[in-house]
N, C-alpha and C positions, 0 to 999 in steps of 0.2 A: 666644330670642336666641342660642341654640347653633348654630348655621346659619352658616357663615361671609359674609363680608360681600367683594362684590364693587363698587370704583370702577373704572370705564372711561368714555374719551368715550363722550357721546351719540350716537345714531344717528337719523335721519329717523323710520324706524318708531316710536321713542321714544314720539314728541311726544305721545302721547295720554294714554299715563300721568305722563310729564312735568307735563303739565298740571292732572293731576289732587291727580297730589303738592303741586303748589303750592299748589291751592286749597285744598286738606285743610289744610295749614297756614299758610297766611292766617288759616282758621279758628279752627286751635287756637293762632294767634297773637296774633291784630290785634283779636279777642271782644271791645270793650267800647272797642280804640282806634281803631274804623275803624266807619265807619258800616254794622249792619247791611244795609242797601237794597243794599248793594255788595258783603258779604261774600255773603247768601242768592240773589243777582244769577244765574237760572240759565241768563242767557248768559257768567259767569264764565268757563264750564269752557271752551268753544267760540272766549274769545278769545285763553286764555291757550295752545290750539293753535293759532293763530292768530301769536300772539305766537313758539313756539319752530319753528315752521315759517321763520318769517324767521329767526332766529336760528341755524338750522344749514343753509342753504339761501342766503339773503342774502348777494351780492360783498362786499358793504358790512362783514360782522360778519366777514369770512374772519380777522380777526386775535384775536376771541373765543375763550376757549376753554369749553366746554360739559362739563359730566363728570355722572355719576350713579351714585347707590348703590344695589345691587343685592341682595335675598338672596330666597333661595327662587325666583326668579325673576321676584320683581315690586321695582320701584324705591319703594325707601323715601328719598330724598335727591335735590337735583339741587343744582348751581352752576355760575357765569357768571362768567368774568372778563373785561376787555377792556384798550382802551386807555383812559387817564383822557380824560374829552369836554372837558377845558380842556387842550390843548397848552402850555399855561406849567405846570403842575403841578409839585411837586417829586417825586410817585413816577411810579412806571412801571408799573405797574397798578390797573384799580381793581375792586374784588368787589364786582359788580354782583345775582348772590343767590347766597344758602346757606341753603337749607331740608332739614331732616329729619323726620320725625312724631315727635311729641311721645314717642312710645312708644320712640323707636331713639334719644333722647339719652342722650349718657355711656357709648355702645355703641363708640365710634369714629368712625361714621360722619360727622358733622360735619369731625373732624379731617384724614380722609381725604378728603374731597372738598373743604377749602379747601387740601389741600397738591397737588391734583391741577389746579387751576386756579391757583394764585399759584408763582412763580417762589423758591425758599427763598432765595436772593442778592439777591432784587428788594425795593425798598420799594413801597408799595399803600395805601390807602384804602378807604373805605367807610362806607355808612351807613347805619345802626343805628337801629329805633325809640328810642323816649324817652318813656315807660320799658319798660324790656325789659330787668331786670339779670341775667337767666337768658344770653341771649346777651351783651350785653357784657363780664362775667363770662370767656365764653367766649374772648371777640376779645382780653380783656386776656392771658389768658393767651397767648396766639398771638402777642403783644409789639404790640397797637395799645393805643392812647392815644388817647385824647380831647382833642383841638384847640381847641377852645372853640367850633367854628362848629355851628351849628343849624340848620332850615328845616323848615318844612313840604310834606310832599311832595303833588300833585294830588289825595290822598284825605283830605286832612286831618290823616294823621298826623305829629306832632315826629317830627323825627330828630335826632343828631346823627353828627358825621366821627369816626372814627378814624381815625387813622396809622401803618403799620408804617415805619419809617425805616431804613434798613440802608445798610451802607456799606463799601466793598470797598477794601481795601488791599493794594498787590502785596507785602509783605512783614509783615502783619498778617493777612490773610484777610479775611473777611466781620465785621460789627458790627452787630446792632441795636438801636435804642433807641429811648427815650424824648424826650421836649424836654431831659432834666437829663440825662441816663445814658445812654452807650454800652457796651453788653458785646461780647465776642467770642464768637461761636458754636463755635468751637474753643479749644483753650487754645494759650497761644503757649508756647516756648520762651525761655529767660533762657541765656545766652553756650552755646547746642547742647544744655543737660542739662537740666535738672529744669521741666517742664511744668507751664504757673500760669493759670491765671481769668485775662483782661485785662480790664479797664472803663476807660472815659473819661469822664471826669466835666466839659466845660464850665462853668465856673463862671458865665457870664453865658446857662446854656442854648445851645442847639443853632442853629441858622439852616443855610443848605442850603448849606451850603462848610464844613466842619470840616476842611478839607485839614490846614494846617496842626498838628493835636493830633493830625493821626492820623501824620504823619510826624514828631512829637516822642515820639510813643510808641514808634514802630520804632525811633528813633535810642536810647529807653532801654532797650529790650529787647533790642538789640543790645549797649549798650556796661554793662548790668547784673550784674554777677559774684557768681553764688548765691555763691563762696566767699568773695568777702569778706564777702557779707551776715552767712553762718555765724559769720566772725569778728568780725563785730561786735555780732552779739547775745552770744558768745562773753564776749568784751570785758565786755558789761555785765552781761549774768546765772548765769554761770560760777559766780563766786565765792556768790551767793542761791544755786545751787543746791546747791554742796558743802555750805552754811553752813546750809541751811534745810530746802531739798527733799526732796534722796535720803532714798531708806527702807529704806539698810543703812551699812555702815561702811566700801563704796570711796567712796574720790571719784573723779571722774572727771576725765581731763585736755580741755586743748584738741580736740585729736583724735577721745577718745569723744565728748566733748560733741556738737561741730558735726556728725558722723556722725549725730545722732539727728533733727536740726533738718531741716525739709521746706520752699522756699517756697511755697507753695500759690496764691496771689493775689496783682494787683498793681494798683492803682487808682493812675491820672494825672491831675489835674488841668490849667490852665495853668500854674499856678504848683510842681506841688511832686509829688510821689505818695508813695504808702504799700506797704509788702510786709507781707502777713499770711506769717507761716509756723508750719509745723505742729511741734507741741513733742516730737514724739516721745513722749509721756507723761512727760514729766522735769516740767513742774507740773501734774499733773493735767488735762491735756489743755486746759490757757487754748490760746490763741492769743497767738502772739507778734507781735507789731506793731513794724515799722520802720517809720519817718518821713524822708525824704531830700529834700533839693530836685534842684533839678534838673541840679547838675553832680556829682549824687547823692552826695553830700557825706551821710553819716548825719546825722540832727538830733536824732531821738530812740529811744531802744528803750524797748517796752513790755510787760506781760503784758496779757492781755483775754478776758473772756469769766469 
């Protein structure tokens, strides 16, 4: 596994190992969920060249994209993206396969060949044996979620959907989530200085328009001021810390204090958000929690953790 690992499109020439890769791991897959007669089937190999000769040749798939993993010079991985086959969908791609041999999992390779065919700004879909927590495992971590839709495909196997949701904001950046939870793939900015975690949290879940909470979040990340924040934990745990915390005989003023204070995080709801910030070590490394509504009026300060 010391051998570096090469992802690039697929090529015509390809197709034959292509083919074989898949079947290999159909095998080392589908063993016990897919009817032998189909897996040991040794016109398999012959259709699934068959199959990726249309696939990189085909007018029809010109908007797929095809990629594979490479080392030593034989393909251990391949994947397929395309367009979703129902035009009302709410992503815009969907990951039609990602196989590796069983041998090259946790190598990379997987991760590299679904970031080579799905777009990292794009939402996507996908479907996933059932059961098979080895990969979806996988998917979860790559931000999909499970939808609740189910089917069985042509060969008998359950599957279900996952969902990668993202969501692009011209003064937010990219977002993606869950049905409950939006995060930001980059951290944002609070009034030009100090860079924090953003998440969205829907309180009634997600639906495919959150316009709205994403331009309530810009409008508080704009008008959010780390320095008053500082002063208002300032405000409230100042005096706990002179009184309790320190672990010599200065106390510290406004000034030192707020200088130690980090905001770190910032979660928005409809209704209200929260700013975690970092304590500097002055309690022991809690985390300090603010609670604001939303004409960011302080509601409450907290230690945590």
């Amino acid at each position: 596994m010391s051998s570096p690992l090469t992802v690039r499109p697929a090529r015509v020439e390809d197709v034959a190992q292509m083919a074989r890769v898949i079947v290999r791991c159909w095998r080392e897959t589908y063993r016990g969920l897919m009817l032998d007669t189909v897996l040991d089937d040794p016109g398999l190999v012959p259709a699934r060249e068959r199959f990726w000769t249309a696939a990189l040749t085909d007018e029809r798939y010109r908007a797929n994209r095809v990629a594979v993993a490479e080392r030593d010079g034989s393909l251990i991985g391949v994947a397929m993206s395309g367009p979703p086959l129902d035009p009302a969908a709410a992503w815009t791609r969907q990951l039609y396969v990602l196989y590796v041999h069983a041998e090259d999992h946790g190598t990379g390779a997987g991760t590299a060949l679904l970031e080579a065919v799905l777009d990292p700004g794009g939402s996507a879909a996908l479907w996933v044996a059932d059961p098979n927590p080895r990969a979806q495992a996988f998917y979860r971590r790559h931000g999909f979620v499970a939808d609740g839709t189910a089917q069985d495909d042509e060969d008998g196997v359950r599957e279900v959907r996952m969902v990668r949701r993202r969501h692009r904001h011209s003064d937010l950046g990219v977002f993606e989530g869950s049905a409950f939870e939006w995060r930001a793939m980059t951290p944002s900015r609070l009034g030009g200085t100090d860079e924090v975690a953003l998440c969205l949290t829907p309180i009634g879940g997600v639906d495919d328009d959150q316009g709205p909470l994403f331009d309530t979040a810009a409008d508080v990340v704009r008008r959010l001021d780390p320095h008053a924040l500082r002063r208002a934990v300032a405000e409230a745990c100042l005096e706990l810390y002179n009184d309790t915390w320190r672990q010599d005989d200065v106390e510290l003023d406004e000034a030192a204090f707020t200088a130690r204070i980090t905001p770190t995080a910032v979660d928005i709801t409809e209704e209200d958000l929260t700013v975690h910030l970092d304590d500097g070590g002055l309690f022991g490394q809690h985390s300090i929690v603010v609670s604001l509504d939303l004409d960011l009026t302080v509601t409450d300060v907290k230690l945590a953790g």
